[in-house]
N, CA, C and O atoms as CSV, one atom per row, in Angstrom:
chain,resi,resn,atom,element,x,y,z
A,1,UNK,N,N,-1.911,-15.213,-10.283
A,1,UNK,CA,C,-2.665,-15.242,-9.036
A,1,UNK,C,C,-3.390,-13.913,-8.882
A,1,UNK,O,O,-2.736,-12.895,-9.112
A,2,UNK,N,N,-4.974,-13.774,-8.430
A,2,UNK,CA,C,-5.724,-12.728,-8.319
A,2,UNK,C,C,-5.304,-12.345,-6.779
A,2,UNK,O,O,-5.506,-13.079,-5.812
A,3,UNK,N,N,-4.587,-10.859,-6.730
A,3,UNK,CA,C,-4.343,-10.208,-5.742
A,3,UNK,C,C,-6.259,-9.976,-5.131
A,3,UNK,O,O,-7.202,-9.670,-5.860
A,4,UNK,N,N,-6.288,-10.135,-4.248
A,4,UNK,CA,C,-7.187,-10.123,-3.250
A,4,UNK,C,C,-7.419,-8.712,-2.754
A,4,UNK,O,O,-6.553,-7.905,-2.417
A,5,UNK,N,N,-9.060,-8.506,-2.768
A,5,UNK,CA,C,-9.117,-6.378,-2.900
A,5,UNK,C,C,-9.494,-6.763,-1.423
A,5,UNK,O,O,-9.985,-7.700,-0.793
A,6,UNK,N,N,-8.866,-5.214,-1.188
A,6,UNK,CA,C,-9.143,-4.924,0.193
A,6,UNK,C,C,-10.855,-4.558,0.490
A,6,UNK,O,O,-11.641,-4.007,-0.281
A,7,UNK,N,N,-11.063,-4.997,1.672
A,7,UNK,CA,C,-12.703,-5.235,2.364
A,7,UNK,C,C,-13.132,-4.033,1.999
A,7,UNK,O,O,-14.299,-3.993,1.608
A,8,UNK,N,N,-12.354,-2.754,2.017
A,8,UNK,CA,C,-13.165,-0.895,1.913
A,8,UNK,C,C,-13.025,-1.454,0.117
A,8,UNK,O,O,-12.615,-0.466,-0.493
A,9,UNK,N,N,-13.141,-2.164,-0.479
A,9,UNK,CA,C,-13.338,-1.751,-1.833
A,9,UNK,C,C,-14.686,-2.660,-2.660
A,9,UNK,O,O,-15.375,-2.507,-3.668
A,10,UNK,N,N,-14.545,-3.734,-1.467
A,10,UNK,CA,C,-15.629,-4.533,-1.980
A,10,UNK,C,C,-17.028,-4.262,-1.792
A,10,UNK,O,O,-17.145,-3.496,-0.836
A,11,UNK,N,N,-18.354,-4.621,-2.391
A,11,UNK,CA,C,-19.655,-3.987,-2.242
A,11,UNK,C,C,-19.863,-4.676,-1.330
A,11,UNK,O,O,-19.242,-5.678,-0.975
A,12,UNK,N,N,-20.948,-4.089,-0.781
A,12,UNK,CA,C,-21.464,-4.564,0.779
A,12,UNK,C,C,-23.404,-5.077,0.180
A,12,UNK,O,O,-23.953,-4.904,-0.908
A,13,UNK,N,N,-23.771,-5.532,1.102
A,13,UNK,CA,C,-24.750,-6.412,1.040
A,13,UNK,C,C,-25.543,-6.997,2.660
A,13,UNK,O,O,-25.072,-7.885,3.371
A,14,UNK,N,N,-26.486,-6.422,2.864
A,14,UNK,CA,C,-26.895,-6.331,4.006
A,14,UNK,C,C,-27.506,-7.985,4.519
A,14,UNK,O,O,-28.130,-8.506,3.595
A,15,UNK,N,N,-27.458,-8.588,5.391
A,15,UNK,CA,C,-27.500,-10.104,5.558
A,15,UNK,C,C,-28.926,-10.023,5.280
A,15,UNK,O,O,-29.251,-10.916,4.497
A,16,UNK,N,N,-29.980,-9.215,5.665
A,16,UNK,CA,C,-31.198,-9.501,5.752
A,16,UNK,C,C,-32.088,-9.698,4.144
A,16,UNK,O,O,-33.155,-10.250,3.873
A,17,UNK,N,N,-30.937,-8.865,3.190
A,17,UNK,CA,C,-31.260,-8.756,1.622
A,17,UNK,C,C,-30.798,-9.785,1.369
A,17,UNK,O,O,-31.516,-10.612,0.808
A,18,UNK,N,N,-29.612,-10.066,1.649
A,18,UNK,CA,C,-29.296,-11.390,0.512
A,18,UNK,C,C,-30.133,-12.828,0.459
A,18,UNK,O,O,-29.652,-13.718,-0.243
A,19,UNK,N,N,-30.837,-12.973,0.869
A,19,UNK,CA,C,-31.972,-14.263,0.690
A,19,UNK,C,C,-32.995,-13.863,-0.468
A,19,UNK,O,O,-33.716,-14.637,-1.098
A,20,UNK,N,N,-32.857,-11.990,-0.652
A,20,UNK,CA,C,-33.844,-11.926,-1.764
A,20,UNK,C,C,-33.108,-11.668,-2.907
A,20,UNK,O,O,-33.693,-11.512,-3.979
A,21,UNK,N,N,-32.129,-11.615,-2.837
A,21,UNK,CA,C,-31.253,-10.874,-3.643
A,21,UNK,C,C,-29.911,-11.945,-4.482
A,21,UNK,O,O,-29.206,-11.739,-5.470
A,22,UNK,N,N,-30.022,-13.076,-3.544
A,22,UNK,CA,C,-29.094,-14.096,-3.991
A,22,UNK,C,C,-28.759,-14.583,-5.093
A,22,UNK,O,O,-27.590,-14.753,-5.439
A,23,UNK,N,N,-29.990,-14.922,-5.916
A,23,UNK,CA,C,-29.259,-14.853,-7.396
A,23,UNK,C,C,-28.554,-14.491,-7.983
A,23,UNK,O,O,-27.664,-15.101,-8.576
A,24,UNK,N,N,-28.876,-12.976,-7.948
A,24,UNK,CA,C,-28.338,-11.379,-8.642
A,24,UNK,C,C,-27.032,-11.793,-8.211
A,24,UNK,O,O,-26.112,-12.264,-8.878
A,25,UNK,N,N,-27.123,-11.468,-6.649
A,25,UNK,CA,C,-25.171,-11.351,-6.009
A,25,UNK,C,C,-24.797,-12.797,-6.749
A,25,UNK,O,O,-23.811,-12.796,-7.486
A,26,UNK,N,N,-25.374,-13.741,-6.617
A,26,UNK,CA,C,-24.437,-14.927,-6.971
A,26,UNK,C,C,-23.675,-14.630,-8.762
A,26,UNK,O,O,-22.544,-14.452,-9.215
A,27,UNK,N,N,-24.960,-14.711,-9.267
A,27,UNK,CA,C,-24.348,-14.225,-10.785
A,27,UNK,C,C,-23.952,-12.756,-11.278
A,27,UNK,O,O,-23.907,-12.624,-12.502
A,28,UNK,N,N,-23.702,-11.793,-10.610
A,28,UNK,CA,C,-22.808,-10.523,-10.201
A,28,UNK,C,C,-21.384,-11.788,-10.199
A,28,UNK,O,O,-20.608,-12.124,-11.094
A,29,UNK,N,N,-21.541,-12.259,-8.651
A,29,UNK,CA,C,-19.956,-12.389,-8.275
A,29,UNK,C,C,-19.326,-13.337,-9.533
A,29,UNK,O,O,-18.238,-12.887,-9.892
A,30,UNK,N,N,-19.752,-14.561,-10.300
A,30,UNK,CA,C,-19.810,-14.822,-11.312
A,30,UNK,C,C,-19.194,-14.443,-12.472
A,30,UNK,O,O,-18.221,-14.920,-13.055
A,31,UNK,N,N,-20.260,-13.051,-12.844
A,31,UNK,CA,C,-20.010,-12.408,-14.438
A,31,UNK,C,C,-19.033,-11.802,-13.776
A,31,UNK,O,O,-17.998,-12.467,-13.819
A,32,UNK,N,N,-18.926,-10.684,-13.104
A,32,UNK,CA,C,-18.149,-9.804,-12.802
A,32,UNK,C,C,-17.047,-9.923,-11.769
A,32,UNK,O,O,-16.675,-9.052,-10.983
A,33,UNK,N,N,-16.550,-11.272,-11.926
A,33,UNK,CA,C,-15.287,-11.546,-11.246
A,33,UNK,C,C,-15.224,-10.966,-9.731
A,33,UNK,O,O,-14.084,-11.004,-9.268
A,34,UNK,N,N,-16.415,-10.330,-8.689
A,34,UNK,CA,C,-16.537,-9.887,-7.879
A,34,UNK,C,C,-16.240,-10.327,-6.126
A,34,UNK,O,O,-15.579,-11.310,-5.791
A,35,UNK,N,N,-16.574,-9.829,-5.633
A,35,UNK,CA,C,-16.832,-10.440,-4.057
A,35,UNK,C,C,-17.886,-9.364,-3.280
A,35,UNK,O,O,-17.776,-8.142,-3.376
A,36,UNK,N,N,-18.821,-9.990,-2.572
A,36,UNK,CA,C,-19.411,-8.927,-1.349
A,36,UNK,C,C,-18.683,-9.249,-0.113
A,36,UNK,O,O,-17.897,-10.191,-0.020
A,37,UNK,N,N,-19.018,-8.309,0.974
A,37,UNK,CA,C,-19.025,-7.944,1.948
A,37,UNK,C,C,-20.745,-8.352,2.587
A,37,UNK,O,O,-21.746,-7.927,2.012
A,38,UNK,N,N,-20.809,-9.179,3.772
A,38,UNK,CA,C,-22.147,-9.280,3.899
A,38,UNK,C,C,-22.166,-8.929,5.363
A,38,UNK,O,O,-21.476,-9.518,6.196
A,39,UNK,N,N,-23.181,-7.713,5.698
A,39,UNK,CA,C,-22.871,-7.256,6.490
A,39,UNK,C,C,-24.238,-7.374,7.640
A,39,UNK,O,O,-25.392,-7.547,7.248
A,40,UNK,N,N,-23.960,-7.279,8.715
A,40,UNK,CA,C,-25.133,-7.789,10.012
A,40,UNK,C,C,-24.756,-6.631,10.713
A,40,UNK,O,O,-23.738,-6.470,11.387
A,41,UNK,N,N,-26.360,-5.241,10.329
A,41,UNK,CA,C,-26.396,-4.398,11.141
A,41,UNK,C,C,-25.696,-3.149,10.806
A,41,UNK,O,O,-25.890,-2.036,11.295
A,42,UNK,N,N,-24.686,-3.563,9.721
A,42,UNK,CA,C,-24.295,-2.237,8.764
A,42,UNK,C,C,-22.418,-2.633,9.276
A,42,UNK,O,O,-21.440,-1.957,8.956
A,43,UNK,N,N,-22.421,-3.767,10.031
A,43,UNK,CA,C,-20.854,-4.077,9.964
A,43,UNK,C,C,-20.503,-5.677,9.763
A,43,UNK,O,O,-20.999,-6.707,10.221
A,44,UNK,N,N,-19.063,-5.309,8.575
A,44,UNK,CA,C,-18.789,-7.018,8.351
A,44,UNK,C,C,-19.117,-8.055,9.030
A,44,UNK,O,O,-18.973,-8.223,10.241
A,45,UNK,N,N,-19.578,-8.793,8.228
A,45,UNK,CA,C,-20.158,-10.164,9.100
A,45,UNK,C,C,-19.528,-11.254,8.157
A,45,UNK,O,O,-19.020,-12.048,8.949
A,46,UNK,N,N,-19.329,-11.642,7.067
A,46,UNK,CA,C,-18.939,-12.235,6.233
A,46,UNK,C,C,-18.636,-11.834,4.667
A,46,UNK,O,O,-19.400,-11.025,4.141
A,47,UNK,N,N,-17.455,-12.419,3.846
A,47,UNK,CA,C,-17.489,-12.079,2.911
A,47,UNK,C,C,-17.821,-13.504,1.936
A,47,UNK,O,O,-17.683,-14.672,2.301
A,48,UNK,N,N,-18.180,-13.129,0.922
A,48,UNK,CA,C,-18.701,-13.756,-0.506
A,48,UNK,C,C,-17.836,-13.956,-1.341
A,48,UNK,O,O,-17.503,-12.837,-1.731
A,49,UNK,N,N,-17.260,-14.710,-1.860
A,49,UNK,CA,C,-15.633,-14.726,-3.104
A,49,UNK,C,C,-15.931,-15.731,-4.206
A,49,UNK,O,O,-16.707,-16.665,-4.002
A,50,UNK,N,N,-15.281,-15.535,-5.447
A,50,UNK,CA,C,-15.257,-16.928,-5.777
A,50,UNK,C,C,-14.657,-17.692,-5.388
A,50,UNK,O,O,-13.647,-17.477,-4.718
A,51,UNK,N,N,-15.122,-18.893,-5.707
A,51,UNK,CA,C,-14.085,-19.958,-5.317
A,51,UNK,C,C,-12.630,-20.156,-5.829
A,51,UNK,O,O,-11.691,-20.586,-5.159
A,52,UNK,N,N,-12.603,-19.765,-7.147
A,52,UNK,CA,C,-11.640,-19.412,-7.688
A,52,UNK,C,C,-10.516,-18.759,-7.222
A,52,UNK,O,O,-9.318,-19.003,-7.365
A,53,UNK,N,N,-11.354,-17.528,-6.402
A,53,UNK,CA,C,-10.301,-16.529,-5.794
A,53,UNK,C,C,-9.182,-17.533,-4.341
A,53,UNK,O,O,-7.956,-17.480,-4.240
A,54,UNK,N,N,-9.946,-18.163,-3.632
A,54,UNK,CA,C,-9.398,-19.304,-2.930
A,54,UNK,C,C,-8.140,-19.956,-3.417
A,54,UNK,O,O,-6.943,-20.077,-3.158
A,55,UNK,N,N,-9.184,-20.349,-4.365
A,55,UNK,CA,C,-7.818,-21.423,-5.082
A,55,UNK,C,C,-6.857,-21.021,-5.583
A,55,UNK,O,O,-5.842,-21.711,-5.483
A,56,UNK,N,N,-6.806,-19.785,-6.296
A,56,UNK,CA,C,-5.526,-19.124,-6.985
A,56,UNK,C,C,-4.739,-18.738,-5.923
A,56,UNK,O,O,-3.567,-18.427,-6.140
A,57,UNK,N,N,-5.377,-18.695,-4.371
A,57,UNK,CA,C,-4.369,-17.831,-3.524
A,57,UNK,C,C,-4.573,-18.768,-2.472
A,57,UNK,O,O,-4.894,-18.167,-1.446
A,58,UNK,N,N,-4.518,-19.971,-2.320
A,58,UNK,CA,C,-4.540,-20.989,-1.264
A,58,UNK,C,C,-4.476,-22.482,-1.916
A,58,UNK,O,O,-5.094,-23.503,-1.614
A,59,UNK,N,N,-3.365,-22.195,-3.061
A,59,UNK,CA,C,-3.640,-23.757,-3.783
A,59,UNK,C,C,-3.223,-25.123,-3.376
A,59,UNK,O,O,-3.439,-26.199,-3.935
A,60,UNK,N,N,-2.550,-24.837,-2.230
A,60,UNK,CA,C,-2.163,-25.871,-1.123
A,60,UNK,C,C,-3.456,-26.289,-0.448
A,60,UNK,O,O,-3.539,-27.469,-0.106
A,61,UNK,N,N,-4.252,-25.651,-0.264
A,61,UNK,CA,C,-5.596,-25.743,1.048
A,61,UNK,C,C,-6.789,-26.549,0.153
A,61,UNK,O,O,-7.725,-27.108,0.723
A,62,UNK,N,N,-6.656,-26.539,-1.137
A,62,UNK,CA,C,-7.728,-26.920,-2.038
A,62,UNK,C,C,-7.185,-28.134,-2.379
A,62,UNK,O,O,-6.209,-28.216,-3.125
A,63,UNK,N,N,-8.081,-29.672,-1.593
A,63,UNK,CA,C,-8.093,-30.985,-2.323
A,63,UNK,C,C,-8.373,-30.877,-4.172
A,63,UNK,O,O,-9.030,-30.160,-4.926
A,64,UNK,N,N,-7.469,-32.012,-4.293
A,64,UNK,CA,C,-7.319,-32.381,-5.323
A,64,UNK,C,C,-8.771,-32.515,-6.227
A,64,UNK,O,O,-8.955,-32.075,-7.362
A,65,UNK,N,N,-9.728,-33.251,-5.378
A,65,UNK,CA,C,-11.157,-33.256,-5.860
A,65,UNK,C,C,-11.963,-32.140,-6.292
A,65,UNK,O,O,-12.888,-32.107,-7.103
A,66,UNK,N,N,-11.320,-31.038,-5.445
A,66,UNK,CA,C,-12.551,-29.772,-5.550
A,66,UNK,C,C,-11.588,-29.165,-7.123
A,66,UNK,O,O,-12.113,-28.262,-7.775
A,67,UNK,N,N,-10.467,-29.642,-7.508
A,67,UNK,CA,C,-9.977,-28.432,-8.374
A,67,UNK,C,C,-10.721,-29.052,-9.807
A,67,UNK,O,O,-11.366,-30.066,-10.071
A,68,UNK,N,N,-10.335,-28.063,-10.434
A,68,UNK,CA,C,-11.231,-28.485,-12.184
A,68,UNK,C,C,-10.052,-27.311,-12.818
A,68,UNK,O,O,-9.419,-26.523,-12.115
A,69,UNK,N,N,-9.961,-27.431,-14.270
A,69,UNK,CA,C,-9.537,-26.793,-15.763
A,69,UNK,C,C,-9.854,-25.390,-14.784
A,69,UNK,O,O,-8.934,-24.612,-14.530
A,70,UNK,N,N,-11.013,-25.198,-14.356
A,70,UNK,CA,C,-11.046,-23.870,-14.458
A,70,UNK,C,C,-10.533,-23.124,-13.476
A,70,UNK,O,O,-10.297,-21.919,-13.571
A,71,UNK,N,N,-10.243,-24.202,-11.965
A,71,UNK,CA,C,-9.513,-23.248,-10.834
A,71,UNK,C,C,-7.964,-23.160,-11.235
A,71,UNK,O,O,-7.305,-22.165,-10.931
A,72,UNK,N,N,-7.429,-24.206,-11.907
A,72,UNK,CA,C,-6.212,-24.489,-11.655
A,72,UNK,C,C,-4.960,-23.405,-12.227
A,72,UNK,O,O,-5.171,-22.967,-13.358
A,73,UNK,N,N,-4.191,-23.124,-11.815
A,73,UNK,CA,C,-3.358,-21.650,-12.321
A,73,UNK,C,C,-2.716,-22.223,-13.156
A,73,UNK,O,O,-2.626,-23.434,-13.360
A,74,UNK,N,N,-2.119,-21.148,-13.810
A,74,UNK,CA,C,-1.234,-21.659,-14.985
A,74,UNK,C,C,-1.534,-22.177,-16.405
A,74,UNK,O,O,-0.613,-22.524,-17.143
């Protein structure tokens, strides 16, 4: 199971950039196993994760449908 980083460690990402920037962050969070911080005004507003990260640490909360080979632990 991926221990979950604390919010002061994750990159931040300003709400008004990420519409131009979305790709990049999407395939960042992707390649680099990452998460943002998306922030409105220079304070947390939402964070960005994989889905993965969910599922390894909420595998009760994730229907049977959404899982695949690649969320599933173990």
């Amino acid at each position: 199971m991926k221990r979950l980083p604390p919010l002061s460690e994750m990159e931040r990402i300003e709400q008004t950039l990420l519409v131009e920037k979305l790709d990049e962050i999407l395939e960042r969070i992707d390649n680099e196993d990452i998460g943002f911080v998306i922030t409105e005004n220079g304070l947390p507003d939402m964070v960005l994760i994989p889905f993965r990260w969910f599922a390894e640490n909420f595998p009760d909360e994730v229907p049977d449908d959404l899982r695949s080979a690649d969320y599933k632990s173990g």
